[in-house]
N, CA, C and O atoms as a Maestro MAE file, in Angstrom:
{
 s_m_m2io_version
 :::
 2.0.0
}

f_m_ct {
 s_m_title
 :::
 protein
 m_atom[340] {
  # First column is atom index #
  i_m_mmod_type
  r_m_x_coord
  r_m_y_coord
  r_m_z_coord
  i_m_residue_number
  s_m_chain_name
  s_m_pdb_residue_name
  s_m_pdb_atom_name
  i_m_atomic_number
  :::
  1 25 -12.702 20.880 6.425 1 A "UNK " " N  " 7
  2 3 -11.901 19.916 5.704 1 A "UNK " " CA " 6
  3 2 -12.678 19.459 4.480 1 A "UNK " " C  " 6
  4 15 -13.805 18.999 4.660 1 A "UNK " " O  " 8
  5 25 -12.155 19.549 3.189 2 A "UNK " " N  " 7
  6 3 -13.072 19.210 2.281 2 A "UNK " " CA " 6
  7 2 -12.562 17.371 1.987 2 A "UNK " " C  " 6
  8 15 -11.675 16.628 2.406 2 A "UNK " " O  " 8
  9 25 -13.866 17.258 0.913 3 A "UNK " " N  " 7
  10 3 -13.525 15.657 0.854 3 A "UNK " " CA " 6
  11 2 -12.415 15.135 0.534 3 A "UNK " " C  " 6
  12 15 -11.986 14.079 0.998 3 A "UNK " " O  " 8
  13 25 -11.730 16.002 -0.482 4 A "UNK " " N  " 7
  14 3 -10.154 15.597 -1.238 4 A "UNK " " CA " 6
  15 2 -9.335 15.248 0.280 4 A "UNK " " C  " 6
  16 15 -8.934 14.089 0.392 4 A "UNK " " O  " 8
  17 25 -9.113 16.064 1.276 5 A "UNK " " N  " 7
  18 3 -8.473 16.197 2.302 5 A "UNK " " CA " 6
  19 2 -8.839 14.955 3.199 5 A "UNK " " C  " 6
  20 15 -7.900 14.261 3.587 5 A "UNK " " O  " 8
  21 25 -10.309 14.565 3.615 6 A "UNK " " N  " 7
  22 3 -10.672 14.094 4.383 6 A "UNK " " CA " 6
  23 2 -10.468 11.921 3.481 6 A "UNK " " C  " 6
  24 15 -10.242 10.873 4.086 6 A "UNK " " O  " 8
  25 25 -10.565 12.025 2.815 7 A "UNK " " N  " 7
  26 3 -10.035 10.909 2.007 7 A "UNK " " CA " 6
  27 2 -8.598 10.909 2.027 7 A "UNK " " C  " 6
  28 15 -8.022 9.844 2.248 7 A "UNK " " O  " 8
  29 25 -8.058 11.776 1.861 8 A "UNK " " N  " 7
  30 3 -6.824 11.614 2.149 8 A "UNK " " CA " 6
  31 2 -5.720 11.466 3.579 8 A "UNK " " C  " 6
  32 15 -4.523 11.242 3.756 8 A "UNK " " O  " 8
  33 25 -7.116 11.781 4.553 9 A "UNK " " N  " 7
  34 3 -6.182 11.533 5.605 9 A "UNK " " CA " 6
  35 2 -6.820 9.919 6.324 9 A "UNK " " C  " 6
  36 15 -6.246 9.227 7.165 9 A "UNK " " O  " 8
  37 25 -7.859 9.716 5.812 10 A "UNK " " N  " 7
  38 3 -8.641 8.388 5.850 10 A "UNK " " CA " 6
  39 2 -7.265 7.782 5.180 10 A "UNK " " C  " 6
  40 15 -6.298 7.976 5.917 10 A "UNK " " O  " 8
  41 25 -6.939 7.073 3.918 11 A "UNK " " N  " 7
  42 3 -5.576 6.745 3.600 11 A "UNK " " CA " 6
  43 2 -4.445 6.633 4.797 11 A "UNK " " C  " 6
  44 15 -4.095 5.671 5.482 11 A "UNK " " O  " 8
  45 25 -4.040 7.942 4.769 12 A "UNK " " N  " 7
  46 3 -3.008 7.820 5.613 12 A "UNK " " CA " 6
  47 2 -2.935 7.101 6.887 12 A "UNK " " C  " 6
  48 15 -1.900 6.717 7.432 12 A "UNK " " O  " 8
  49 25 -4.371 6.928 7.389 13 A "UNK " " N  " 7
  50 3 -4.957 6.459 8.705 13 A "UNK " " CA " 6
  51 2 -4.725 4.984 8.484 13 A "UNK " " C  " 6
  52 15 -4.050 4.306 9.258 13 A "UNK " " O  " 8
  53 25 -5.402 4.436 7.223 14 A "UNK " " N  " 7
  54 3 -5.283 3.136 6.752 14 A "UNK " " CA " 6
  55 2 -4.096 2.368 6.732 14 A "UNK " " C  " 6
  56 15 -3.859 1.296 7.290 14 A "UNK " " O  " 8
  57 25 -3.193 3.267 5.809 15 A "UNK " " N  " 7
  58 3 -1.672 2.403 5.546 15 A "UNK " " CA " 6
  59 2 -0.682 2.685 7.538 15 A "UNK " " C  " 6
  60 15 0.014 1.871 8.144 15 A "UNK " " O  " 8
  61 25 -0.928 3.568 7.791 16 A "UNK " " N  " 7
  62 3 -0.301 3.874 9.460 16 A "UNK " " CA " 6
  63 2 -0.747 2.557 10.210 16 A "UNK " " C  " 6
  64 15 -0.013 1.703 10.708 16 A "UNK " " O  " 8
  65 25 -2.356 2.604 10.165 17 A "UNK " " N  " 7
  66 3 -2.655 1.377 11.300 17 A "UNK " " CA " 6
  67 2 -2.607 -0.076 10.256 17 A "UNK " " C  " 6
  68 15 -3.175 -1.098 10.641 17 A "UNK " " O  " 8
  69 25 -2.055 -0.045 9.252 18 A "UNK " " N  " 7
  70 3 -1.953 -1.758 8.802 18 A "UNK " " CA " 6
  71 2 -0.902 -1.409 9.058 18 A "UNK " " C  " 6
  72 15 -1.232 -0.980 10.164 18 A "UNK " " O  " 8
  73 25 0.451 -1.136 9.002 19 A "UNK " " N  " 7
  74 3 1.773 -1.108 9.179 19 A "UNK " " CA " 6
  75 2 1.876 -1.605 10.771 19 A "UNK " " C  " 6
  76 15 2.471 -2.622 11.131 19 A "UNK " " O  " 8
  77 25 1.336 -0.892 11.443 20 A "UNK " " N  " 7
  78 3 1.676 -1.268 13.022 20 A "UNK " " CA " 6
  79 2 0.932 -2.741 13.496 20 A "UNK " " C  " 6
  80 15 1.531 -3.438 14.316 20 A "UNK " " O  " 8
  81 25 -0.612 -3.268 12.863 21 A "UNK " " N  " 7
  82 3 -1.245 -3.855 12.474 21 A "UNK " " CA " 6
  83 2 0.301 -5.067 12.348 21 A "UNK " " C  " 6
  84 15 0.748 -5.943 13.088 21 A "UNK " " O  " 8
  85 25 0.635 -4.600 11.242 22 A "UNK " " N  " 7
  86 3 1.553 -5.821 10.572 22 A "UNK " " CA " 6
  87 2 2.787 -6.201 11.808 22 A "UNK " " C  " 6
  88 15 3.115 -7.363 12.049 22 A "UNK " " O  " 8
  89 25 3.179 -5.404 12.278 23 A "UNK " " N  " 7
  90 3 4.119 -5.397 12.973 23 A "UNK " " CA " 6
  91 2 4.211 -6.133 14.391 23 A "UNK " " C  " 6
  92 15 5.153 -6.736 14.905 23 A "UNK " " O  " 8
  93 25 3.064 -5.911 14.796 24 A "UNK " " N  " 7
  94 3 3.109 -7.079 15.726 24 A "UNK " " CA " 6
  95 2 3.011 -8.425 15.904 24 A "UNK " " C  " 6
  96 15 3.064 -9.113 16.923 24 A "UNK " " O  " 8
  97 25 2.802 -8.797 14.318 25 A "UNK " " N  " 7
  98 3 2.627 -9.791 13.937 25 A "UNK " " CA " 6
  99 2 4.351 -10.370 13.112 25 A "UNK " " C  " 6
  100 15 4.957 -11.436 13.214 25 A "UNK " " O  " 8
  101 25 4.656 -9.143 12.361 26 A "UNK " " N  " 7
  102 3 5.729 -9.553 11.764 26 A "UNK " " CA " 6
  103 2 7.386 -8.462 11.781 26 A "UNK " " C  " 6
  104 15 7.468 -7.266 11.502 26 A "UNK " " O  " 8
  105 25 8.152 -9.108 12.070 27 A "UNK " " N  " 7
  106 3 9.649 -8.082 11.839 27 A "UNK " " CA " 6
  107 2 9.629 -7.757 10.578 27 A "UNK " " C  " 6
  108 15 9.479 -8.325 9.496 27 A "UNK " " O  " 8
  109 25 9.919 -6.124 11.193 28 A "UNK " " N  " 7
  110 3 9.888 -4.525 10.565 28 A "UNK " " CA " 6
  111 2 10.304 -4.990 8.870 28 A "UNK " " C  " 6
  112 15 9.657 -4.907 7.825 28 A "UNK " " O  " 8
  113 25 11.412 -5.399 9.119 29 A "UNK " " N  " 7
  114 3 12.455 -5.503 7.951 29 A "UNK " " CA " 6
  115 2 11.532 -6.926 6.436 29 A "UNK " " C  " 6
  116 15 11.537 -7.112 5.219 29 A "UNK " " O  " 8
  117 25 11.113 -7.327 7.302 30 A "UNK " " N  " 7
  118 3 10.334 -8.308 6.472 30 A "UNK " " CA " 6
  119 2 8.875 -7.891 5.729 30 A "UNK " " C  " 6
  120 15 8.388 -8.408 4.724 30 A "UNK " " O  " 8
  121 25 8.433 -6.988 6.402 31 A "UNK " " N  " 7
  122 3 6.851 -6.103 5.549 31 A "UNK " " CA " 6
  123 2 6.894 -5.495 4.630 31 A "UNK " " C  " 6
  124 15 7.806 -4.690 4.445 31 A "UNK " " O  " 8
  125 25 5.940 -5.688 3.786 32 A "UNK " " N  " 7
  126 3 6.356 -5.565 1.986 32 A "UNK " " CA " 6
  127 2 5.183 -4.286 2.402 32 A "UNK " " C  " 6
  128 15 4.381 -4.066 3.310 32 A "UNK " " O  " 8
  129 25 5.784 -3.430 0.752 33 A "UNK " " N  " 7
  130 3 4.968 -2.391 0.717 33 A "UNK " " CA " 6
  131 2 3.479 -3.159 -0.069 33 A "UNK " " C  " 6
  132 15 2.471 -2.463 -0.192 33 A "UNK " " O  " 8
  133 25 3.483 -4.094 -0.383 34 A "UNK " " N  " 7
  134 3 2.615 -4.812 -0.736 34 A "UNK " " CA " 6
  135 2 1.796 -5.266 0.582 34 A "UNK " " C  " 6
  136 15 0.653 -4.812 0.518 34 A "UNK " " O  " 8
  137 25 1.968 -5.853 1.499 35 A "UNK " " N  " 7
  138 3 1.644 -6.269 2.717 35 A "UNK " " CA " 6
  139 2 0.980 -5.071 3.407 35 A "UNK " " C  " 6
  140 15 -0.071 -5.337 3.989 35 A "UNK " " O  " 8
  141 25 1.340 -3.989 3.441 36 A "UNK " " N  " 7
  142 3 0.944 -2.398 3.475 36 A "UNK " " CA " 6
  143 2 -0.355 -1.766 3.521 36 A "UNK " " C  " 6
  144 15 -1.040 -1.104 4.300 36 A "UNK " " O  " 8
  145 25 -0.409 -2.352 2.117 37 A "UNK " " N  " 7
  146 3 -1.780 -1.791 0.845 37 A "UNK " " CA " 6
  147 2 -3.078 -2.745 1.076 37 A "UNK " " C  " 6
  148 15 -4.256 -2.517 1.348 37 A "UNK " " O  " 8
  149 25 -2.229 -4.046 0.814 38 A "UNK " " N  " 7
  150 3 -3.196 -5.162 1.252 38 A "UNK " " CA " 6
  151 2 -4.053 -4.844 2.692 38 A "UNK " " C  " 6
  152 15 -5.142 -4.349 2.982 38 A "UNK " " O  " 8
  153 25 -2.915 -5.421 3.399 39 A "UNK " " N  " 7
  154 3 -3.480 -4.896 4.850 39 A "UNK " " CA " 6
  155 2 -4.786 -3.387 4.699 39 A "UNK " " C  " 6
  156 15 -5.922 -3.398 5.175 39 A "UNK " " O  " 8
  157 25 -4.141 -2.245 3.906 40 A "UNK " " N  " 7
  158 3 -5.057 -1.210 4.139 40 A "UNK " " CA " 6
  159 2 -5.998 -0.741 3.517 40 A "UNK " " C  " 6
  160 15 -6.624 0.319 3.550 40 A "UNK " " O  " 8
  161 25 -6.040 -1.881 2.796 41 A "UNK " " N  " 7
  162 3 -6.811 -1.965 1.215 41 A "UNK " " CA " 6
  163 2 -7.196 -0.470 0.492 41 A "UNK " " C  " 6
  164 15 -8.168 0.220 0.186 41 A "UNK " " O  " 8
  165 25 -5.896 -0.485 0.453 42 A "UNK " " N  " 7
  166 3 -5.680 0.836 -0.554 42 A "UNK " " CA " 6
  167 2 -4.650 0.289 -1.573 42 A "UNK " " C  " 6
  168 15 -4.027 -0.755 -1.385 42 A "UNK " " O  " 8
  169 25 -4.506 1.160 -2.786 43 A "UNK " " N  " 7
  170 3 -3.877 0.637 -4.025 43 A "UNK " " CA " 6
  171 2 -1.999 1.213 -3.886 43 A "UNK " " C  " 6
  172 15 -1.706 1.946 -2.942 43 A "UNK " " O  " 8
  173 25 -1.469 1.007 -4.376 44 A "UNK " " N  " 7
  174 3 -0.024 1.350 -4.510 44 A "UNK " " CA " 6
  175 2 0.227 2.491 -4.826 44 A "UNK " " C  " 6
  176 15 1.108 3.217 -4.366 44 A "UNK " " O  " 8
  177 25 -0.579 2.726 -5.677 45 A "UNK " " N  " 7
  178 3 -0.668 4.744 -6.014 45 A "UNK " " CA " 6
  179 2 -1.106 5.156 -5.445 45 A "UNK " " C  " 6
  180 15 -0.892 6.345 -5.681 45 A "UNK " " O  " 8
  181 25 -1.868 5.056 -4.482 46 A "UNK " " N  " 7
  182 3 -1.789 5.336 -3.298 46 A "UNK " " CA " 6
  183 2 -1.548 5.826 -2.042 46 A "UNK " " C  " 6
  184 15 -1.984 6.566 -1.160 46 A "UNK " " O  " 8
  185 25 -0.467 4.925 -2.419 47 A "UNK " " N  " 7
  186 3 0.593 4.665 -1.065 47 A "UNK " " CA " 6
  187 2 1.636 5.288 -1.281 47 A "UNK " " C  " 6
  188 15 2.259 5.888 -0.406 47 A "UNK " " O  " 8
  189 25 2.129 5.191 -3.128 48 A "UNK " " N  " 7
  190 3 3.408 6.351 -3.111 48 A "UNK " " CA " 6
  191 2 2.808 7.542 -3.409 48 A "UNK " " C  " 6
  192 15 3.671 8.395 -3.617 48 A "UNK " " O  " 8
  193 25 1.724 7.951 -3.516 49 A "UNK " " N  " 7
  194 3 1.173 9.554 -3.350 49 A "UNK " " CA " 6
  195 2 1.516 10.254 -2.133 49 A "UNK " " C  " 6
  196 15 1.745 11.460 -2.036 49 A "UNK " " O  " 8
  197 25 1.541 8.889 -0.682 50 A "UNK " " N  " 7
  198 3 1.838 10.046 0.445 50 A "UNK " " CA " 6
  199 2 3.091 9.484 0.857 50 A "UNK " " C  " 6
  200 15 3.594 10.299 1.631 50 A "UNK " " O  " 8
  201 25 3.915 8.390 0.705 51 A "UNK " " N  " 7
  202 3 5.014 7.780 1.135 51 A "UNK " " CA " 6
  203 2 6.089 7.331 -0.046 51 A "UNK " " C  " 6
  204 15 5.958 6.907 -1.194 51 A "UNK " " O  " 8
  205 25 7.081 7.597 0.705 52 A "UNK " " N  " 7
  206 3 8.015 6.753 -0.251 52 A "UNK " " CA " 6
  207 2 9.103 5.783 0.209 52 A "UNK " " C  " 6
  208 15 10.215 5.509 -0.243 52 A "UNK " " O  " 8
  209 25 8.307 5.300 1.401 53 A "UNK " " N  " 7
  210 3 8.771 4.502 2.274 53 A "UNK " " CA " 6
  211 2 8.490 3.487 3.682 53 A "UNK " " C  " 6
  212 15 8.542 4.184 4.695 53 A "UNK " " O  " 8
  213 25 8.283 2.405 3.908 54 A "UNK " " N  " 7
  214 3 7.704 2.045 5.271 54 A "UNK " " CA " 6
  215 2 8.088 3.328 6.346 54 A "UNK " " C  " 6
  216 15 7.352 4.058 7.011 54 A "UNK " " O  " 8
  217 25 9.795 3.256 6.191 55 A "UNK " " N  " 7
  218 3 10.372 4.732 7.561 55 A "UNK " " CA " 6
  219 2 9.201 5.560 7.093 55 A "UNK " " C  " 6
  220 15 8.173 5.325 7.729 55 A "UNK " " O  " 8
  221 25 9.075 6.599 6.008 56 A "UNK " " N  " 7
  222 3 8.427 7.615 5.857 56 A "UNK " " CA " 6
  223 2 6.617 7.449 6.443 56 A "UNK " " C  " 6
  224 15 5.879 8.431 6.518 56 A "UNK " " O  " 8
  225 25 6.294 6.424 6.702 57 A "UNK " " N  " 7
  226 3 4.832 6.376 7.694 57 A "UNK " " CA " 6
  227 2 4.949 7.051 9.071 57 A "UNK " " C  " 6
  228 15 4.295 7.902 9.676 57 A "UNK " " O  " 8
  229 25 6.313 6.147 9.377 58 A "UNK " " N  " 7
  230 3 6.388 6.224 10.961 58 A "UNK " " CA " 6
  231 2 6.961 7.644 10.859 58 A "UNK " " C  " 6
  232 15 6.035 8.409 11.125 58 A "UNK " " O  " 8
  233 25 7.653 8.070 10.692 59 A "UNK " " N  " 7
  234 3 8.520 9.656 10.390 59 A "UNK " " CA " 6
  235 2 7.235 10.645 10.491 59 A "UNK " " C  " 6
  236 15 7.010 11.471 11.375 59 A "UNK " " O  " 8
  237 25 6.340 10.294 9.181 60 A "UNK " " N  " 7
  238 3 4.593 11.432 8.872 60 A "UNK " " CA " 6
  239 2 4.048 11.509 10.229 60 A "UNK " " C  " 6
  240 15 3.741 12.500 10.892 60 A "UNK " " O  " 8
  241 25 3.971 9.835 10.601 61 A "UNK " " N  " 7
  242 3 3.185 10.194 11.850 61 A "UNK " " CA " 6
  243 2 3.479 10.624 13.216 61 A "UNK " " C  " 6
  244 15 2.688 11.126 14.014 61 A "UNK " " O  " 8
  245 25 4.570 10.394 13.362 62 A "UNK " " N  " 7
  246 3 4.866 10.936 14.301 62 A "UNK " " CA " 6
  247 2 5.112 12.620 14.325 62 A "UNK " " C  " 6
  248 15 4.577 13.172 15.287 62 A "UNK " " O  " 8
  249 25 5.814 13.458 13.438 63 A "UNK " " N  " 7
  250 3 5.264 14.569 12.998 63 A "UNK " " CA " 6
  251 2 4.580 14.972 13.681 63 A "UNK " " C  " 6
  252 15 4.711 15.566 14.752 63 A "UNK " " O  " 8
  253 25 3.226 14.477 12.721 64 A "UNK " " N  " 7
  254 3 1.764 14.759 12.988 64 A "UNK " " CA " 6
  255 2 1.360 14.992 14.181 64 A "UNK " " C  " 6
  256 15 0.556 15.866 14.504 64 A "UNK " " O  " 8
  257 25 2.102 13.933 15.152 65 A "UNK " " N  " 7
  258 3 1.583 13.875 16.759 65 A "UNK " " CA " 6
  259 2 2.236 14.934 17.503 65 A "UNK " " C  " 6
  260 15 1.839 15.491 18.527 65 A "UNK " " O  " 8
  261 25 3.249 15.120 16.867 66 A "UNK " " N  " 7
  262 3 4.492 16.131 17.713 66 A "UNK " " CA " 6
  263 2 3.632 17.825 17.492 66 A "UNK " " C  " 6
  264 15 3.474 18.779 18.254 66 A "UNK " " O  " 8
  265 25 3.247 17.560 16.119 67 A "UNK " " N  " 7
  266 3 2.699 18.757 15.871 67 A "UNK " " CA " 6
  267 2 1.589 19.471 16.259 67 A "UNK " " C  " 6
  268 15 1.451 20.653 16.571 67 A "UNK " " O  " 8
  269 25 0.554 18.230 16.159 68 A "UNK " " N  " 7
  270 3 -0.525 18.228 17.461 68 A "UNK " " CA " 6
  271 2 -0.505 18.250 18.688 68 A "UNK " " C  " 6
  272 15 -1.462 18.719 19.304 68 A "UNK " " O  " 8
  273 25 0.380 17.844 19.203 69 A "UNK " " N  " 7
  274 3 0.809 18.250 20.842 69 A "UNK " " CA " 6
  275 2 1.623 19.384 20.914 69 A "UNK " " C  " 6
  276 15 1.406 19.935 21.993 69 A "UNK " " O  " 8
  277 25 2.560 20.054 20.181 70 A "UNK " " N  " 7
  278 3 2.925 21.167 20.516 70 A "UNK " " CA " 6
  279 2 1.721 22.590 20.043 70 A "UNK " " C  " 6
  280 15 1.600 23.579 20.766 70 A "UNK " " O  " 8
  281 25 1.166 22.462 19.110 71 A "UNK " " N  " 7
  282 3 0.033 23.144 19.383 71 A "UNK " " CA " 6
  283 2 -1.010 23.669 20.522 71 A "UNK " " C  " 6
  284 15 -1.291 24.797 20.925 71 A "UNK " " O  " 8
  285 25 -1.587 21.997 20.963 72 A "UNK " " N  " 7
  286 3 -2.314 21.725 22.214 72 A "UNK " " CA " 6
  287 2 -1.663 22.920 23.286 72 A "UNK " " C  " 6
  288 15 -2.223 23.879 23.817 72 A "UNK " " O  " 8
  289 25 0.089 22.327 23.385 73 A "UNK " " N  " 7
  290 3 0.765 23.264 24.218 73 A "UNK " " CA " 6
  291 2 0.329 24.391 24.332 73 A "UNK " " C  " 6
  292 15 -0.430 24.908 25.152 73 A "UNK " " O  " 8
  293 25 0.959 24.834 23.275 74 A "UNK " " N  " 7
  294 3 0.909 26.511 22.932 74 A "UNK " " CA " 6
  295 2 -0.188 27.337 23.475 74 A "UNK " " C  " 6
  296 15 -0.253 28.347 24.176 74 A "UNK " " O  " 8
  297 25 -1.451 26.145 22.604 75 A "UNK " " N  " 7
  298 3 -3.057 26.754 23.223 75 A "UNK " " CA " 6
  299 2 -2.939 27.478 24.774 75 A "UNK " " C  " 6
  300 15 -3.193 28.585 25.248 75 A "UNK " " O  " 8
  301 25 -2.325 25.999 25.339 76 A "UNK " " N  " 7
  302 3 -2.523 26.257 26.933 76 A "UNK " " CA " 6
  303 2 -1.900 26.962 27.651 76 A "UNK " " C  " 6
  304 15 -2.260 27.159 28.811 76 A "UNK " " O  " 8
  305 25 -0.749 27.541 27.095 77 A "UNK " " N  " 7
  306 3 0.325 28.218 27.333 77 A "UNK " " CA " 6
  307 2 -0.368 29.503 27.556 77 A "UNK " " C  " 6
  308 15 -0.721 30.022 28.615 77 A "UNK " " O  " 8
  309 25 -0.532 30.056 25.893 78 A "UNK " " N  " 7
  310 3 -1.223 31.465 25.981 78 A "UNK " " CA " 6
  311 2 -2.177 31.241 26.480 78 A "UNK " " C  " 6
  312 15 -2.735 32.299 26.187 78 A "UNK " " O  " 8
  313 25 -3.350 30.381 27.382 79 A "UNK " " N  " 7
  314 3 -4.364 30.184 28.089 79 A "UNK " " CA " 6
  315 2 -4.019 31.015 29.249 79 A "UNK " " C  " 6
  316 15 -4.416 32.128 29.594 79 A "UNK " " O  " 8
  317 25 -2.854 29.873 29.962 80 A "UNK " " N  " 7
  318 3 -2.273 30.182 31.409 80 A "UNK " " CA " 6
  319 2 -1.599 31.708 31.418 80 A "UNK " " C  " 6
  320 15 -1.471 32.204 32.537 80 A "UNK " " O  " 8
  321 25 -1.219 32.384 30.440 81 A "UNK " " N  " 7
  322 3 -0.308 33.474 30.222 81 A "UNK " " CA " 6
  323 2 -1.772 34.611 31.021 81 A "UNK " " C  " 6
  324 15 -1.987 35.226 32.066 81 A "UNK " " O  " 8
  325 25 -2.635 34.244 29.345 82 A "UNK " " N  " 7
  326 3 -3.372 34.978 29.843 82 A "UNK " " CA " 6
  327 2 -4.492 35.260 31.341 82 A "UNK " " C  " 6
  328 15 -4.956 36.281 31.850 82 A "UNK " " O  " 8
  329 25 -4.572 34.115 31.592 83 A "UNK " " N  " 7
  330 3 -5.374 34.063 33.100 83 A "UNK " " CA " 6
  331 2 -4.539 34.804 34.459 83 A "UNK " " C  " 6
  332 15 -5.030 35.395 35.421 83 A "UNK " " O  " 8
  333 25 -2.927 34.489 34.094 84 A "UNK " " N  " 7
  334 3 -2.094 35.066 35.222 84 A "UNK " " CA " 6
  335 2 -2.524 36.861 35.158 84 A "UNK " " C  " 6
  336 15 -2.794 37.564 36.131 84 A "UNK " " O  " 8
  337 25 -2.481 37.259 33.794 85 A "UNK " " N  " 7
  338 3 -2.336 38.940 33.615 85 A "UNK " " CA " 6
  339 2 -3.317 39.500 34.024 85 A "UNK " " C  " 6
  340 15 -3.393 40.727 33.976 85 A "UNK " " O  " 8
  :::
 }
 m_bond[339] {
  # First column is bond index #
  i_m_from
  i_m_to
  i_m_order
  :::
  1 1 2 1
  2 2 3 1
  3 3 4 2
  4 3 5 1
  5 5 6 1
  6 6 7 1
  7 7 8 2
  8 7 9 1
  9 9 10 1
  10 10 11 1
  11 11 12 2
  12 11 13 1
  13 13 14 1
  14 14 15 1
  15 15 16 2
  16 15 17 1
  17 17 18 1
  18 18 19 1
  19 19 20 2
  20 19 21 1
  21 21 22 1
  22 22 23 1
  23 23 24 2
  24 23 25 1
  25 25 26 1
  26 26 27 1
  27 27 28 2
  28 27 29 1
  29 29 30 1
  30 30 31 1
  31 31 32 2
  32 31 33 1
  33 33 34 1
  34 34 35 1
  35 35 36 2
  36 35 37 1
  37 37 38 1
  38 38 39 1
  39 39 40 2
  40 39 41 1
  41 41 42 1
  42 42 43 1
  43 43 44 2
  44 43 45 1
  45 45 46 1
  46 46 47 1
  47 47 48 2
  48 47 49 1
  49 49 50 1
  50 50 51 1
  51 51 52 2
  52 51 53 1
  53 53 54 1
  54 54 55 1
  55 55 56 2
  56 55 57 1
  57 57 58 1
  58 58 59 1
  59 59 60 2
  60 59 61 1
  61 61 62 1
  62 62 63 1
  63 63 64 2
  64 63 65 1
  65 65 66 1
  66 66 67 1
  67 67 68 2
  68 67 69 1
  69 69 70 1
  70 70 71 1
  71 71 72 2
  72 71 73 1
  73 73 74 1
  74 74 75 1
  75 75 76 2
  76 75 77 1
  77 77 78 1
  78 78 79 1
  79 79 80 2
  80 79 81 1
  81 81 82 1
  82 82 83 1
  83 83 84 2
  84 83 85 1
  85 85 86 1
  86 86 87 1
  87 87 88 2
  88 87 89 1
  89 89 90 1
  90 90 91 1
  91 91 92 2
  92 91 93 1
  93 93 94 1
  94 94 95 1
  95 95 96 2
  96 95 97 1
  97 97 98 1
  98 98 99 1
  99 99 100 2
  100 99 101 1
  101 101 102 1
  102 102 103 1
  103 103 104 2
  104 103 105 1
  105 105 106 1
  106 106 107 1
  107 107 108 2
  108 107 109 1
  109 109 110 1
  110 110 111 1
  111 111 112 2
  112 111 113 1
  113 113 114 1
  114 114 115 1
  115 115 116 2
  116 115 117 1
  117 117 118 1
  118 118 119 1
  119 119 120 2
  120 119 121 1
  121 121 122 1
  122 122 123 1
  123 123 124 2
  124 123 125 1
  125 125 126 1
  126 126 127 1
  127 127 128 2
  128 127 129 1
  129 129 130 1
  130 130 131 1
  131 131 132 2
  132 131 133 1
  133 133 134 1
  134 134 135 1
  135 135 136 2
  136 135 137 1
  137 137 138 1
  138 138 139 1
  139 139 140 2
  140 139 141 1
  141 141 142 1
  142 142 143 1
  143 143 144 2
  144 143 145 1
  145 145 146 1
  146 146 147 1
  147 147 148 2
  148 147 149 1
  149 149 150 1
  150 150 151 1
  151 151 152 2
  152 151 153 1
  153 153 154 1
  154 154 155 1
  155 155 156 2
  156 155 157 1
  157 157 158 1
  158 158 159 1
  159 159 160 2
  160 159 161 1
  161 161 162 1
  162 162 163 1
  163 163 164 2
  164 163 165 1
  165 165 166 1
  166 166 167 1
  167 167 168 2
  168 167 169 1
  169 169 170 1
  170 170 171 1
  171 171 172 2
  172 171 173 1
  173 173 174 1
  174 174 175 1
  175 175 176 2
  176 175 177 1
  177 177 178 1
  178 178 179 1
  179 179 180 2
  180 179 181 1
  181 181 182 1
  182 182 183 1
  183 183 184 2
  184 183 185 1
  185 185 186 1
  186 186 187 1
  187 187 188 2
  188 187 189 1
  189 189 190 1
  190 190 191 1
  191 191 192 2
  192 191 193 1
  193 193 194 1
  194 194 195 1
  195 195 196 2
  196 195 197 1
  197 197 198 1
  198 198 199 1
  199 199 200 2
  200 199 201 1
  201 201 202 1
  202 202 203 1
  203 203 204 2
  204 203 205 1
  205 205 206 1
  206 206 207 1
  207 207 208 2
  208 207 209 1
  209 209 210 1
  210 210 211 1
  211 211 212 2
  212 211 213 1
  213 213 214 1
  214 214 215 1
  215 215 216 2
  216 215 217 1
  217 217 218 1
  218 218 219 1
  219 219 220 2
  220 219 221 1
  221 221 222 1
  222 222 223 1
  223 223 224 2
  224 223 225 1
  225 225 226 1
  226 226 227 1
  227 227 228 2
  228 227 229 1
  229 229 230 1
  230 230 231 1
  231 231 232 2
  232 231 233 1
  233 233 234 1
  234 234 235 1
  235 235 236 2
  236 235 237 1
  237 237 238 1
  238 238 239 1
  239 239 240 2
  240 239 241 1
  241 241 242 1
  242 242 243 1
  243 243 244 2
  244 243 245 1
  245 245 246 1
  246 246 247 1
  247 247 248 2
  248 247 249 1
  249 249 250 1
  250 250 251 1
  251 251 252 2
  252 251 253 1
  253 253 254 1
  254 254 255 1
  255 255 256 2
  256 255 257 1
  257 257 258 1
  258 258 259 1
  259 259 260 2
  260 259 261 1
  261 261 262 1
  262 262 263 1
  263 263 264 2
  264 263 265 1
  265 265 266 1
  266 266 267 1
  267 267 268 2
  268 267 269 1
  269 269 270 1
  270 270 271 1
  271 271 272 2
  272 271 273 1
  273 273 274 1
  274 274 275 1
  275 275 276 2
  276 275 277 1
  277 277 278 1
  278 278 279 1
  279 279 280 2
  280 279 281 1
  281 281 282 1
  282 282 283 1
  283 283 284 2
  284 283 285 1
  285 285 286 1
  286 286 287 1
  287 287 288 2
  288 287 289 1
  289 289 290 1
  290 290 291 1
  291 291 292 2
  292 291 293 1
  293 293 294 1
  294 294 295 1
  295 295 296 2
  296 295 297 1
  297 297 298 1
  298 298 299 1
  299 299 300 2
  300 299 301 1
  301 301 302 1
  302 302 303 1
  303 303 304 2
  304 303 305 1
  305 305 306 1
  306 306 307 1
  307 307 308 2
  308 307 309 1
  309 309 310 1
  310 310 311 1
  311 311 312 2
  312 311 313 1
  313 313 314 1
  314 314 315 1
  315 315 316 2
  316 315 317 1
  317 317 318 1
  318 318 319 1
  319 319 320 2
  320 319 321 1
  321 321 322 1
  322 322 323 1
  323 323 324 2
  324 323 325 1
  325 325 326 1
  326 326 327 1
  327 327 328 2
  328 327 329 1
  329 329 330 1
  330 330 331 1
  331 331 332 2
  332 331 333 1
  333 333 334 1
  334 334 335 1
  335 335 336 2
  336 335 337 1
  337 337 338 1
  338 338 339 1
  339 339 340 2
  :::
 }
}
């Protein structure tokens, strides 16, 4: 992972956990994309470099997780495939 990448998913890490961060504290509908940044102390350009939306955090990340666990799967899949043969 080079640094461009690894800063960039540092970011994404940032604005994800101030959003949820915010949320237990405050209703969804009321959190500013300002409140966001602050919270993740990252800048606004930023924030619309990887989002263009509070939804679009939760949408990325979850993705992300779906994508990482169906992988994981797969791994184990062709693991078990292969151990049966």
């Amino acid at each position: 992972m080079g640094r461009k990448s690894a800063s960039h998913e540092l970011v994404k890490e940032c604005i994800y956990t101030a959003l949820m961060d915010l949320m237990e504290k405050e209703d969804y509908d009321k959190i500013t994309i300002t409140d966001i940044t602050n919270r993740a102390g990252v800048s606004r350009m930023s924030y619309y470099r990887l989002y263009q939306s509070k939804d679009d955090i939760i949408e990325t990340h979850l993705i992300e997780v779906f994508e990482e666990m169906h992988g994981s799967l797969t791994v184990e899949h062709r693991k078990n495939h292969l151990q049966a043969a």
